[in-house]
C-alpha positions as CSV (number, residue, x, y, z in Angstrom):
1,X,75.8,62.3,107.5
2,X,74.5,65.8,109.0
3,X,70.9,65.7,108.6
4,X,69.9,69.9,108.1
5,X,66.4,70.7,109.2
6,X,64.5,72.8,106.9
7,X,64.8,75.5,109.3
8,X,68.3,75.2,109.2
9,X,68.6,75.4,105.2
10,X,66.3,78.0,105.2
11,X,69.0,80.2,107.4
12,X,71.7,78.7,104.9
13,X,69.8,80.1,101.8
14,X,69.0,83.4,103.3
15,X,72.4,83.6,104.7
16,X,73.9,83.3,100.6
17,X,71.3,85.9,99.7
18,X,72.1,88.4,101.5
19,X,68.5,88.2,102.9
20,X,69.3,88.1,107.1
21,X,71.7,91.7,107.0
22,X,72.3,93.6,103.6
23,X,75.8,93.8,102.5
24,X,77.8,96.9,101.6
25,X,79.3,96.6,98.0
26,X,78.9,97.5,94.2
27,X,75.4,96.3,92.6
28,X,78.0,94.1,90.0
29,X,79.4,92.5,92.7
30,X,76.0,91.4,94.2
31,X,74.8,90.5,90.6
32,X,77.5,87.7,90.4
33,X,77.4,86.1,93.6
34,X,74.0,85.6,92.6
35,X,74.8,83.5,89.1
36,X,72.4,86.6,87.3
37,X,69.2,88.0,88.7
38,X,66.0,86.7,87.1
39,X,65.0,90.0,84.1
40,X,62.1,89.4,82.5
41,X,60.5,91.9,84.0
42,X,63.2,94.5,83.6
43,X,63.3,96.5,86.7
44,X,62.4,93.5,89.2
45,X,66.6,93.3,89.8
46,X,66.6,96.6,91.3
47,X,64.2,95.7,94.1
48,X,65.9,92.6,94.2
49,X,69.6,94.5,94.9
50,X,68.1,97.5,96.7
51,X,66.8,94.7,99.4
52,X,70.1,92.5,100.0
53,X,72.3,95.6,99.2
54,X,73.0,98.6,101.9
55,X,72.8,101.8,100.1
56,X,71.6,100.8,96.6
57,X,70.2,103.4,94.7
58,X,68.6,102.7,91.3
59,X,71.0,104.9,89.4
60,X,73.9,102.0,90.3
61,X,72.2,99.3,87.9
62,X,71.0,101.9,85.4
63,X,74.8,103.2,85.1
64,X,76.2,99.8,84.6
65,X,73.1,99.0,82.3
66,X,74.1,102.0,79.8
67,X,77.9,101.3,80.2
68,X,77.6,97.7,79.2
69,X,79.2,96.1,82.6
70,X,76.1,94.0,82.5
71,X,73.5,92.7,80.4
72,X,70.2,91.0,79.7
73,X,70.2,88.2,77.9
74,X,68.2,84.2,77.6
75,X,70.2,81.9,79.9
76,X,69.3,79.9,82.8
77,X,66.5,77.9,81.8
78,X,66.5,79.8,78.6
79,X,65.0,82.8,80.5
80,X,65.7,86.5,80.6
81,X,68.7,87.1,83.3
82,X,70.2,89.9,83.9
83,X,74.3,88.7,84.3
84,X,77.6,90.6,84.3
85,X,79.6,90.7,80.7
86,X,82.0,88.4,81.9
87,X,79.8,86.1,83.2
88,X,77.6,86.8,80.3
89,X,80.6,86.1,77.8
90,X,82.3,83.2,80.3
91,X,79.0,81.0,80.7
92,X,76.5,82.1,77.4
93,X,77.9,79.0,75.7
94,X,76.6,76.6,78.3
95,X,72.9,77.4,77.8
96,X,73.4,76.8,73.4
97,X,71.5,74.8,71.3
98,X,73.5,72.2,70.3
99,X,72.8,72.0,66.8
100,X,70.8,73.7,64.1
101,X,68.8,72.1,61.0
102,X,69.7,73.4,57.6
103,X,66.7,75.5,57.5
104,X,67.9,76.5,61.1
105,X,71.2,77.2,60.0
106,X,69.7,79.7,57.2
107,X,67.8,82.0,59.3
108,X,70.3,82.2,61.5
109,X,72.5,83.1,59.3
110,X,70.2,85.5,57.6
111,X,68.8,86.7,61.2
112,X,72.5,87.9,61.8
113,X,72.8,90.0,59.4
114,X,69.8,91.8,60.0
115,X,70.8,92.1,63.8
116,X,74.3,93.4,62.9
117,X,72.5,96.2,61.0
118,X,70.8,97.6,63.7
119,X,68.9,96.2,66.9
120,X,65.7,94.7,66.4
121,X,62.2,93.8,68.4
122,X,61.5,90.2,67.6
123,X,58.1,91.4,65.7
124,X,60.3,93.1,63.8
125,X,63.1,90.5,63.5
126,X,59.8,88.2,62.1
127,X,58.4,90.2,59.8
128,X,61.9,90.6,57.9
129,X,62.7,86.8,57.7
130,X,59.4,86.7,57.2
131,X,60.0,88.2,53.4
132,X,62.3,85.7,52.4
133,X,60.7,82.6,54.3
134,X,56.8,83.8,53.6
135,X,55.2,80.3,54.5
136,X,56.6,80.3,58.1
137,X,55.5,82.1,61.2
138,X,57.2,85.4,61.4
139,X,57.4,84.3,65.2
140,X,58.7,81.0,64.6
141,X,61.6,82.4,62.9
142,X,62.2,85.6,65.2
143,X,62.3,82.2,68.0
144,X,64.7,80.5,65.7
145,X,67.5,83.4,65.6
146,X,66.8,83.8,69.8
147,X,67.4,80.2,70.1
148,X,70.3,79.9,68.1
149,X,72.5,83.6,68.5
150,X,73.4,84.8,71.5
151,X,71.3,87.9,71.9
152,X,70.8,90.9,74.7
153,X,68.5,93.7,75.2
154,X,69.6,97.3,74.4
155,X,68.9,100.4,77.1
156,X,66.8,102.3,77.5
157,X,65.2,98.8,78.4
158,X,65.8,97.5,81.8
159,X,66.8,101.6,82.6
160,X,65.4,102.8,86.1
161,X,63.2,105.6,84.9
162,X,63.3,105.3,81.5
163,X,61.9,102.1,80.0
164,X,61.4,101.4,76.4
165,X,60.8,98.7,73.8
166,X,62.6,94.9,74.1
167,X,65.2,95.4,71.4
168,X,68.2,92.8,70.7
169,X,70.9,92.8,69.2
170,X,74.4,90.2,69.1
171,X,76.0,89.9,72.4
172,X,79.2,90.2,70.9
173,X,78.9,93.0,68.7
174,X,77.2,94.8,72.1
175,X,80.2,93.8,74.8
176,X,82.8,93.7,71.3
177,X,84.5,90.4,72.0
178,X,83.6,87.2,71.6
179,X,82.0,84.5,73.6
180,X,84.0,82.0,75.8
181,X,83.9,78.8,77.1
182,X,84.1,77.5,80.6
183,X,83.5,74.5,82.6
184,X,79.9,73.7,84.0
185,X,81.7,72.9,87.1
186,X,82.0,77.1,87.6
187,X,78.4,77.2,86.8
188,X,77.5,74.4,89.3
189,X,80.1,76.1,92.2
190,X,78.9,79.4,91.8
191,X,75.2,78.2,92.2
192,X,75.9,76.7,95.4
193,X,77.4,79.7,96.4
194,X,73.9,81.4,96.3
195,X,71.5,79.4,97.0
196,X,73.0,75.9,98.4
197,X,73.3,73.6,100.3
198,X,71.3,71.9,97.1
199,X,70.5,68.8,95.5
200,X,71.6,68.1,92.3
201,X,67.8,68.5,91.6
202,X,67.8,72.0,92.9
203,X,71.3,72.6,90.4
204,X,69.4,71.6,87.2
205,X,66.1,73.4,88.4
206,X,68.1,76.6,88.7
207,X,70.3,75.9,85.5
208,X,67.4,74.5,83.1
209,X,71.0,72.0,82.1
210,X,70.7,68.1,82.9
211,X,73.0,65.4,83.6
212,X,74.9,67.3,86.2
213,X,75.1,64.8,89.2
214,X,78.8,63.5,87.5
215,X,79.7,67.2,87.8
216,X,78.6,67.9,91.1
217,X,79.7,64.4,92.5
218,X,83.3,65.4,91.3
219,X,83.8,68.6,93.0
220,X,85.3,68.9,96.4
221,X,82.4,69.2,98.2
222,X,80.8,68.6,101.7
223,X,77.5,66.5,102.1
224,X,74.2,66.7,104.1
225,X,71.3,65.4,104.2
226,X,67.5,67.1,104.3
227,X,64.7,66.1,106.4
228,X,63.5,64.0,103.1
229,X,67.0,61.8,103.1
230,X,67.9,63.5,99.8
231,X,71.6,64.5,100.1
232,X,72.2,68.1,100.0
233,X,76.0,69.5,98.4
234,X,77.6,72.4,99.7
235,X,80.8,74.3,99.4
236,X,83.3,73.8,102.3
237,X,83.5,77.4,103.5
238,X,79.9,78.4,103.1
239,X,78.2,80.0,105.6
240,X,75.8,77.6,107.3
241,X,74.5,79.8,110.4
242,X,72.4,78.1,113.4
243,X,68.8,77.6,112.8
244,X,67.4,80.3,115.2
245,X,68.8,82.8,113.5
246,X,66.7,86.2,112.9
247,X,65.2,87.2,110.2
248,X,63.8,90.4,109.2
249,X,60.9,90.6,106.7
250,X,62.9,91.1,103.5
251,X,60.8,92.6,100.4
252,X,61.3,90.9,97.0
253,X,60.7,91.3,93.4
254,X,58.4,89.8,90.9
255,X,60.5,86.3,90.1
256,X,63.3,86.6,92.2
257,X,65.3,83.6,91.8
258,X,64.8,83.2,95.4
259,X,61.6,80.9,95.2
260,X,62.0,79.5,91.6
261,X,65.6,78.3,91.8
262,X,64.9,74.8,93.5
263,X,63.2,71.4,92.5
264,X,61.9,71.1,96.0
265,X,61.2,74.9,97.4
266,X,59.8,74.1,101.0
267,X,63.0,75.8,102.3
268,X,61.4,79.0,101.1
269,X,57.3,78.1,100.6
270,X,55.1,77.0,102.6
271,X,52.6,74.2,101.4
272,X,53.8,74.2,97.6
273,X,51.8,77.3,97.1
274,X,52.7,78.6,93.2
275,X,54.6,81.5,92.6
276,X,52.8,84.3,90.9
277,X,54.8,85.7,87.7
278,X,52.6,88.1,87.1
279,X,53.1,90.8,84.2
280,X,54.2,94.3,84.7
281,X,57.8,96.1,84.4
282,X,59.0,94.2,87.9
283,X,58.5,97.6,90.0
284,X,55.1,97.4,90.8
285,X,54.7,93.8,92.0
286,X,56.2,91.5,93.8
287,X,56.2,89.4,97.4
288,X,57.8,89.1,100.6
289,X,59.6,86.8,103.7
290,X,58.8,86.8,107.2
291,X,60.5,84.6,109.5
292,X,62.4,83.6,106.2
293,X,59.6,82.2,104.4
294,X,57.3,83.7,101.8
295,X,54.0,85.1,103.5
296,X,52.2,87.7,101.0
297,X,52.6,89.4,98.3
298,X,53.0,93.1,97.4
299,X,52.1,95.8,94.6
300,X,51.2,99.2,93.4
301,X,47.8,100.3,92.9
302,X,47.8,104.3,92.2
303,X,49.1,105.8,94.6
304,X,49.4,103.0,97.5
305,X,51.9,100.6,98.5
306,X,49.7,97.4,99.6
307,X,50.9,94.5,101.7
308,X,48.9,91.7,101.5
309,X,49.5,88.5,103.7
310,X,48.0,85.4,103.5
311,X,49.2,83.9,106.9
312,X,47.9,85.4,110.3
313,X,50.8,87.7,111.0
314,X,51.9,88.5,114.9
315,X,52.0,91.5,116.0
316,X,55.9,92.2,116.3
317,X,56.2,90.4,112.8
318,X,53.3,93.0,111.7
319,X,55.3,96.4,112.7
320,X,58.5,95.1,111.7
321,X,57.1,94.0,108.4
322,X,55.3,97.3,108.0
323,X,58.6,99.3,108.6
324,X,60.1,97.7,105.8
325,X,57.6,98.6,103.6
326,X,57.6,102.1,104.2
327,X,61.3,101.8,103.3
328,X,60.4,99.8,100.3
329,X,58.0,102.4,99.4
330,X,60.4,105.2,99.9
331,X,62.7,103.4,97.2
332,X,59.6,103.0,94.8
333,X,58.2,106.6,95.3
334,X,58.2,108.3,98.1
335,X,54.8,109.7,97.6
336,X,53.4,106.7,97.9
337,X,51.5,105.3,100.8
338,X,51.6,101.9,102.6
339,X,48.4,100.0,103.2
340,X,48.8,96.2,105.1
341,X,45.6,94.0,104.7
Protein backbone atom coordinates (compact mmCIF):
# COMPACT_ATOMS: atom_id res chain seq x y z
CA UNK A 1 0.00 0.00 0.00
CA UNK A 2 1.23 3.67 -0.87
CA UNK A 3 2.54 4.97 2.18
CA UNK A 4 1.77 9.27 1.85
CA UNK A 5 4.21 11.28 3.86
CA UNK A 6 2.67 14.01 5.83
CA UNK A 7 4.06 16.39 3.53
CA UNK A 8 2.45 14.73 0.80
CA UNK A 9 -1.18 14.84 2.55
CA UNK A 10 -0.64 18.08 3.47
CA UNK A 11 -0.41 19.11 -0.53
CA UNK A 12 -3.55 16.69 -0.92
CA UNK A 13 -5.62 18.72 1.64
CA UNK A 14 -4.63 22.09 0.48
CA UNK A 15 -4.95 20.90 -2.97
CA UNK A 16 -9.16 20.04 -2.03
CA UNK A 17 -9.23 23.49 -0.46
CA UNK A 18 -8.52 25.42 -2.79
CA UNK A 19 -5.65 26.66 -0.51
CA UNK A 20 -2.31 26.29 -3.17
CA UNK A 21 -4.20 28.65 -6.23
CA UNK A 22 -7.74 30.24 -5.74
CA UNK A 23 -10.40 29.01 -8.03
CA UNK A 24 -12.69 31.12 -10.22
CA UNK A 25 -16.40 30.32 -9.50
CA UNK A 26 -19.69 31.26 -7.69
CA UNK A 27 -19.27 31.53 -3.60
CA UNK A 28 -22.26 28.52 -3.69
CA UNK A 29 -20.26 26.43 -5.68
CA UNK A 30 -17.20 26.74 -3.24
CA UNK A 31 -19.64 26.37 -0.25
CA UNK A 32 -20.48 22.77 -1.40
CA UNK A 33 -17.33 21.29 -2.37
CA UNK A 34 -16.58 22.11 1.01
CA UNK A 35 -19.61 19.93 2.81
CA UNK A 36 -20.61 23.67 4.66
CA UNK A 37 -18.25 26.16 6.02
CA UNK A 38 -17.89 26.20 9.88
CA UNK A 39 -20.66 29.61 11.01
CA UNK A 40 -20.64 30.18 14.31
CA UNK A 41 -19.08 33.16 14.09
CA UNK A 42 -21.20 34.47 11.23
CA UNK A 43 -18.91 36.29 8.98
CA UNK A 44 -15.72 33.90 9.38
CA UNK A 45 -17.07 32.06 5.80
CA UNK A 46 -16.41 35.14 3.95
CA UNK A 47 -12.74 35.27 4.82
CA UNK A 48 -12.87 31.75 4.41
CA UNK A 49 -14.31 32.07 0.49
CA UNK A 50 -12.64 35.36 -0.21
CA UNK A 51 -9.13 33.33 0.49
CA UNK A 52 -9.69 30.07 -1.77
CA UNK A 53 -11.98 32.03 -4.20
CA UNK A 54 -10.47 34.51 -7.09
CA UNK A 55 -12.57 37.59 -7.08
CA UNK A 56 -14.92 37.10 -4.05
CA UNK A 57 -16.40 40.00 -2.89
CA UNK A 58 -18.52 40.05 0.38
CA UNK A 59 -21.72 41.13 -1.40
CA UNK A 60 -21.71 37.33 -3.20
CA UNK A 61 -22.43 35.49 0.30
CA UNK A 62 -24.62 38.35 1.57
CA UNK A 63 -26.81 38.08 -1.72
CA UNK A 64 -27.28 34.42 -1.46
CA UNK A 65 -27.68 34.90 2.45
CA UNK A 66 -30.84 37.26 1.83
CA UNK A 67 -32.14 35.14 -1.12
CA UNK A 68 -32.17 31.91 0.77
CA UNK A 69 -29.67 29.86 -1.69
CA UNK A 70 -27.93 29.11 1.62
CA UNK A 71 -28.31 28.85 5.18
CA UNK A 72 -27.07 28.56 8.63
CA UNK A 73 -28.14 26.01 10.54
CA UNK A 74 -26.69 23.02 13.60
CA UNK A 75 -25.21 20.20 11.59
CA UNK A 76 -21.83 18.66 11.60
CA UNK A 77 -21.01 17.88 15.01
CA UNK A 78 -24.19 19.69 15.89
CA UNK A 79 -22.43 22.99 15.17
CA UNK A 80 -23.37 26.21 13.37
CA UNK A 81 -22.51 25.59 9.45
CA UNK A 82 -23.20 27.59 6.93
CA UNK A 83 -24.49 24.93 3.87
CA UNK A 84 -26.44 25.36 0.58
CA UNK A 85 -30.41 24.72 0.73
CA UNK A 86 -30.02 21.65 -1.00
CA UNK A 87 -27.47 20.36 0.85
CA UNK A 88 -29.16 21.90 3.82
CA UNK A 89 -32.51 20.03 2.95
CA UNK A 90 -30.61 16.75 1.32
CA UNK A 91 -28.33 16.00 4.40
CA UNK A 92 -30.23 17.98 7.71
CA UNK A 93 -31.77 14.58 8.49
CA UNK A 94 -28.49 12.85 8.99
CA UNK A 95 -27.38 14.98 11.95
CA UNK A 96 -31.30 14.26 13.98
CA UNK A 97 -31.82 13.15 17.19
CA UNK A 98 -33.14 9.91 16.98
CA UNK A 99 -35.80 9.98 19.33
CA UNK A 100 -37.61 12.35 21.75
CA UNK A 101 -39.07 11.59 25.33
CA UNK A 102 -42.71 12.51 25.91
CA UNK A 103 -41.80 15.60 27.64
CA UNK A 104 -39.37 16.01 24.58
CA UNK A 105 -42.05 15.41 22.23
CA UNK A 106 -44.22 18.34 24.00
CA UNK A 107 -41.96 21.15 23.73
CA UNK A 108 -41.24 20.38 20.50
CA UNK A 109 -44.37 20.37 19.55
CA UNK A 110 -45.20 23.44 21.42
CA UNK A 111 -41.67 25.12 20.42
CA UNK A 112 -43.09 24.77 16.75
CA UNK A 113 -45.71 26.66 17.01
CA UNK A 114 -44.18 29.44 18.53
CA UNK A 115 -41.35 29.34 15.66
CA UNK A 116 -44.02 29.23 12.98
CA UNK A 117 -45.33 32.43 14.39
CA UNK A 118 -42.53 34.42 13.90
CA UNK A 119 -38.62 33.86 14.37
CA UNK A 120 -37.26 33.74 17.62
CA UNK A 121 -33.76 34.19 19.83
CA UNK A 122 -33.42 31.18 21.91
CA UNK A 123 -33.82 33.61 25.22
CA UNK A 124 -36.79 34.35 23.87
CA UNK A 125 -37.84 30.82 22.60
CA UNK A 126 -37.11 29.99 26.69
CA UNK A 127 -38.79 32.37 28.29
CA UNK A 128 -42.10 31.37 26.32
CA UNK A 129 -41.98 27.55 27.01
CA UNK A 130 -40.85 28.77 29.94
CA UNK A 131 -44.76 29.89 30.84
CA UNK A 132 -46.18 26.69 30.26
CA UNK A 133 -43.20 24.39 31.66
CA UNK A 134 -42.29 27.01 34.74
CA UNK A 135 -40.08 24.41 36.81
CA UNK A 136 -37.55 23.87 33.85
CA UNK A 137 -34.75 25.98 32.66
CA UNK A 138 -35.93 28.39 30.06
CA UNK A 139 -32.50 27.32 28.37
CA UNK A 140 -33.03 23.73 28.72
CA UNK A 141 -36.08 23.92 26.75
CA UNK A 142 -35.03 26.59 24.10
CA UNK A 143 -31.97 23.49 23.81
CA UNK A 144 -34.73 20.97 23.59
CA UNK A 145 -36.60 22.55 20.41
CA UNK A 146 -32.77 23.18 18.74
CA UNK A 147 -32.07 19.67 19.34
CA UNK A 148 -35.10 18.23 18.02
CA UNK A 149 -36.44 20.86 14.87
CA UNK A 150 -34.46 21.61 12.28
CA UNK A 151 -33.79 25.31 12.70
CA UNK A 152 -31.73 28.25 10.71
CA UNK A 153 -30.78 31.68 11.39
CA UNK A 154 -32.63 34.60 9.75
CA UNK A 155 -30.57 37.73 7.90
CA UNK A 156 -29.61 40.31 8.79
CA UNK A 157 -27.39 37.69 10.76
CA UNK A 158 -24.44 36.24 9.00
CA UNK A 159 -25.08 39.67 6.46
CA UNK A 160 -21.55 41.27 5.42
CA UNK A 161 -22.15 44.75 6.91
CA UNK A 162 -25.07 44.49 8.60
CA UNK A 163 -25.16 41.98 11.51
CA UNK A 164 -27.87 41.53 13.92
CA UNK A 165 -29.39 39.31 16.58
CA UNK A 166 -29.17 35.09 16.25
CA UNK A 167 -32.83 34.61 15.37
CA UNK A 168 -34.35 30.96 14.16
CA UNK A 169 -36.82 30.00 12.72
CA UNK A 170 -38.04 26.26 10.85
CA UNK A 171 -35.91 25.31 8.01
CA UNK A 172 -38.66 24.36 6.13
CA UNK A 173 -40.98 27.05 6.52
CA UNK A 174 -37.66 29.42 5.56
CA UNK A 175 -36.46 27.35 2.20
CA UNK A 176 -40.65 26.24 1.84
CA UNK A 177 -40.18 22.57 1.20
CA UNK A 178 -39.50 19.90 3.25
CA UNK A 179 -36.47 18.03 4.42
CA UNK A 180 -35.04 15.00 2.56
CA UNK A 181 -33.27 12.03 3.08
CA UNK A 182 -30.11 10.76 1.55
CA UNK A 183 -27.49 8.22 2.06
CA UNK A 184 -24.48 8.87 4.56
CA UNK A 185 -22.48 7.51 1.85
CA UNK A 186 -22.92 11.21 -0.05
CA UNK A 187 -22.03 12.66 3.18
CA UNK A 188 -18.86 10.47 3.61
CA UNK A 189 -17.92 10.99 -0.49
CA UNK A 190 -18.34 14.58 -0.46
CA UNK A 191 -16.09 14.87 2.78
CA UNK A 192 -13.34 13.19 1.15
CA UNK A 193 -13.76 15.42 -1.63
CA UNK A 194 -12.51 18.28 0.70
CA UNK A 195 -10.48 17.42 2.92
CA UNK A 196 -9.25 13.55 2.21
CA UNK A 197 -7.29 11.34 1.81
CA UNK A 198 -8.85 10.53 5.55
CA UNK A 199 -9.22 7.98 8.05
CA UNK A 200 -12.41 6.90 8.92
CA UNK A 201 -11.29 8.77 12.21
CA UNK A 202 -10.93 11.96 10.40
CA UNK A 203 -14.78 11.15 8.59
CA UNK A 204 -16.48 10.96 12.01
CA UNK A 205 -14.29 13.86 13.54
CA UNK A 206 -15.51 16.05 10.67
CA UNK A 207 -19.15 14.65 10.75
CA UNK A 208 -19.70 14.44 14.79
CA UNK A 209 -21.70 10.71 13.16
CA UNK A 210 -20.16 7.25 14.29
CA UNK A 211 -20.10 3.90 12.98
CA UNK A 212 -19.03 4.91 9.57
CA UNK A 213 -16.07 2.49 8.82
CA UNK A 214 -18.95 -0.08 7.05
CA UNK A 215 -19.80 2.98 4.92
CA UNK A 216 -16.56 4.04 4.01
CA UNK A 217 -15.20 0.40 3.53
CA UNK A 218 -18.12 -0.10 0.97
CA UNK A 219 -17.47 2.67 -1.35
CA UNK A 220 -15.30 2.39 -4.35
CA UNK A 221 -12.43 3.80 -3.02
CA UNK A 222 -8.55 3.88 -3.27
CA UNK A 223 -6.25 3.15 -0.18
CA UNK A 224 -3.09 4.58 1.48
CA UNK A 225 -1.41 4.50 4.18
CA UNK A 226 0.08 7.55 6.68
CA UNK A 227 3.35 7.74 8.13
CA UNK A 228 1.46 6.20 11.44
CA UNK A 229 0.34 2.87 9.40
CA UNK A 230 -3.27 4.09 9.71
CA UNK A 231 -4.91 3.65 6.28
CA UNK A 232 -6.00 6.74 4.65
CA UNK A 233 -9.37 6.50 1.89
CA UNK A 234 -9.55 8.60 -0.92
CA UNK A 235 -11.63 9.13 -4.04
CA UNK A 236 -10.14 7.74 -7.30
CA UNK A 237 -9.89 10.98 -9.31
CA UNK A 238 -8.73 13.27 -6.47
CA UNK A 239 -6.11 15.41 -6.95
CA UNK A 240 -3.14 14.13 -5.03
CA UNK A 241 -0.21 16.61 -6.23
CA UNK A 242 3.69 15.89 -5.48
CA UNK A 243 4.88 16.78 -2.10
CA UNK A 244 7.08 19.88 -3.07
CA UNK A 245 4.48 21.54 -4.20
CA UNK A 246 4.26 25.55 -3.32
CA UNK A 247 2.47 27.02 -1.11
CA UNK A 248 1.56 30.54 -0.61
CA UNK A 249 0.74 31.79 2.88
CA UNK A 250 -3.07 31.54 2.68
CA UNK A 251 -5.07 33.66 5.40
CA UNK A 252 -7.93 31.90 7.34
CA UNK A 253 -10.94 32.55 9.42
CA UNK A 254 -11.70 31.99 13.04
CA UNK A 255 -12.77 27.99 12.85
CA UNK A 256 -12.18 27.23 9.49
CA UNK A 257 -12.86 23.62 9.10
CA UNK A 258 -9.47 23.43 7.81
CA UNK A 259 -7.73 22.60 11.23
CA UNK A 260 -10.78 21.10 13.18
CA UNK A 261 -12.03 18.60 10.58
CA UNK A 262 -9.58 15.66 11.49
CA UNK A 263 -9.00 13.19 14.49
CA UNK A 264 -5.29 13.38 13.92
CA UNK A 265 -4.48 17.18 12.53
CA UNK A 266 -0.62 16.99 12.12
CA UNK A 267 -1.26 17.34 8.28
CA UNK A 268 -2.16 20.93 9.09
CA UNK A 269 -0.52 21.67 12.99
CA UNK A 270 2.39 21.46 14.15
CA UNK A 271 3.05 19.81 17.62
CA UNK A 272 -0.81 19.42 18.59
CA UNK A 273 -0.97 23.02 19.34
CA UNK A 274 -4.95 23.86 20.15
CA UNK A 275 -6.88 25.86 17.98
CA UNK A 276 -8.16 29.10 19.32
CA UNK A 277 -12.06 29.59 18.82
CA UNK A 278 -12.02 32.70 20.08
CA UNK A 279 -15.36 34.95 20.24
CA UNK A 280 -16.07 37.80 17.96
CA UNK A 281 -18.36 38.02 14.61
CA UNK A 282 -15.40 35.85 12.56
CA UNK A 283 -14.05 39.16 10.80
CA UNK A 284 -11.77 40.28 13.14
CA UNK A 285 -9.82 37.09 14.15
CA UNK A 286 -8.57 34.37 12.78
CA UNK A 287 -5.02 32.50 11.72
CA UNK A 288 -2.87 31.61 8.95
CA UNK A 289 -0.60 28.83 6.68
CA UNK A 290 2.86 29.11 5.64
CA UNK A 291 4.46 26.41 3.84
CA UNK A 292 0.98 24.76 4.30
CA UNK A 293 0.95 24.54 7.91
CA UNK A 294 -0.61 26.82 10.52
CA UNK A 295 2.13 29.36 11.87
CA UNK A 296 0.32 32.48 13.66
CA UNK A 297 -2.60 33.89 14.14
CA UNK A 298 -4.27 37.20 13.07
CA UNK A 299 -6.79 39.98 14.22
CA UNK A 300 -8.00 43.43 14.44
CA UNK A 301 -7.20 45.78 17.01
CA UNK A 302 -8.56 49.48 16.04
CA UNK A 303 -7.27 50.35 13.34
CA UNK A 304 -4.41 47.68 12.63
CA UNK A 305 -4.23 44.45 10.90
CA UNK A 306 -1.62 42.37 13.18
CA UNK A 307 0.16 39.20 12.10
CA UNK A 308 1.49 37.43 14.76
CA UNK A 309 3.66 34.24 14.22
CA UNK A 310 4.81 31.95 16.52
CA UNK A 311 7.50 30.10 14.46
CA UNK A 312 10.74 32.04 13.28
CA UNK A 313 9.58 32.98 9.86
CA UNK A 314 12.33 33.35 6.80
CA UNK A 315 12.66 36.12 5.17
CA UNK A 316 11.06 35.26 1.61
CA UNK A 317 8.15 33.44 3.69
CA UNK A 318 8.05 36.94 5.76
CA UNK A 319 7.31 39.33 2.50
CA UNK A 320 5.27 36.85 0.87
CA UNK A 321 3.29 36.46 3.98
CA UNK A 322 3.09 40.11 4.53
CA UNK A 323 1.73 40.72 0.88
CA UNK A 324 -1.08 38.70 1.65
CA UNK A 325 -1.98 40.46 4.45
CA UNK A 326 -2.14 43.68 3.01
CA UNK A 327 -4.57 42.00 0.57
CA UNK A 328 -6.40 40.51 3.44
CA UNK A 329 -6.53 43.78 4.97
CA UNK A 330 -7.74 45.49 1.84
CA UNK A 331 -10.79 42.96 1.95
CA UNK A 332 -11.42 43.72 5.77
CA UNK A 333 -10.98 47.58 5.44
CA UNK A 334 -8.93 49.18 3.46
CA UNK A 335 -8.05 51.80 5.94
CA UNK A 336 -6.65 49.54 7.92
CA UNK A 337 -2.95 48.94 8.52
CA UNK A 338 -0.76 45.80 8.63
CA UNK A 339 1.55 45.29 11.53
CA UNK A 340 3.76 41.65 11.50
CA UNK A 341 5.35 40.84 15.05
Amino acid sequence: MTVLSRRALNRATLARQHLLRPLVAPAIDMIEHLGGMQSQAPLAPYIGLWTRLDGFAAVDLATLTENRQVVRLSMMRNTVHLVSARDCLDWRALFSPLHANEFGVRVVRRARELLDAAPRTMAELGALLADQWPGVEPTTLANTARHHIALCQTPPRGVWGAGGRAMWTPVERWLGTTLQSVPVDELVSRYLGAFGPATVADVQTWSGLTRLREVVERLPLLRFQNEAGQTLYDLPDAPRPPADTPALPRFLPAYDNLLLSYRNRDRVIVGDRPVPLPPGNGATVGTFLVDGMWQGTWRVVDTTLRVEPFTRLRKADRDALLTEAQRLGTFLDPNLVVEMT
